[in-house]
Phi, psi and omega in degrees: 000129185288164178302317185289309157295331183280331175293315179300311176302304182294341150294254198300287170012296164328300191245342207304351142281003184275166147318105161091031198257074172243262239308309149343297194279300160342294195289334197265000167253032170247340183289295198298328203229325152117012184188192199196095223231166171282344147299328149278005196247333171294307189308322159328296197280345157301286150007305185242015185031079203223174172266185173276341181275007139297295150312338204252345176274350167276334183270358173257355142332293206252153199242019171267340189279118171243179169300278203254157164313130164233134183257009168294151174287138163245157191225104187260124176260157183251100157281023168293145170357296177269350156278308160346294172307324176270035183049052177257355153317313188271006172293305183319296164335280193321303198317301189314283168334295175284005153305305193081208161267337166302317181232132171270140185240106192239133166271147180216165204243066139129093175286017184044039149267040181295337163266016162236025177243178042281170197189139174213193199194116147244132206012294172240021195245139216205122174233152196228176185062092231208132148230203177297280180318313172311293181294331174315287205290319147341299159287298176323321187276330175332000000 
């Protein structure tokens, strides 16, 4: 047994009694590998004895899961309505530029801040009120 299945096993293992527990097993091998690749969505689904085309329609389902590892820091902006009223098209802009290649900037529709934004999210971190300098440090620190 390879490292990658016995690690995937000990992950569903982990949730595989819970109420609902794919979404669970999804965040901790997209966490452990950095994606959810089709060799973990065969193994999941072995796992909970589910088909693969269950699992793999919840993880494309969702736009956090990705196929392959990208090792760039990601900076997720919120482009929902109301940051949208608070100018956060031209933050994007900006963001994106001072990305470069280094750092990926993905948009998302709504961080439930709508009364502090703009808003955005690195990793477990959530920053609100954005202006032009904010998101520059934003990335830059990413």
């Amino acid at each position: 047994m390879s490292g990658k299945t016995e690690a995937l096993g000990a992950i569903v293992a982990r949730h595989r009694h819970r109420e609902g527990p794919l979404l669970p097993i999804l965040h901790d091998v997209q966490a452990q590998y950095g994606c959810v690749d089709a060799e973990s969505e065969a193994l999941i689904a072995k796992g909970l004895n589910w088909s693969r085309a269950d699992v793999h329609g919840v993880v494309s389902f969702y736009h956090d899961f990705r196929a392959e590892a990208d090792p760039r820091p990601v900076v997720q902006i919120c482009r929902a309505e109301a940051c949208k009223a608070r100018g956060v098209e031209a933050l994007i802009a900006m963001a994106e530029q001072a990305a470069g290649e280094g750092v990926k900037i993905e948009t998302v529709y709504c961080l439930g801040l709508c009364s502090a934004g703009p808003a955005a999210r690195t990793g477990d971190d959530l920053h609100v009120r954005l202006d032009a300098r904010g998101v520059a440090q934003l990335v830059q620190d990413a």
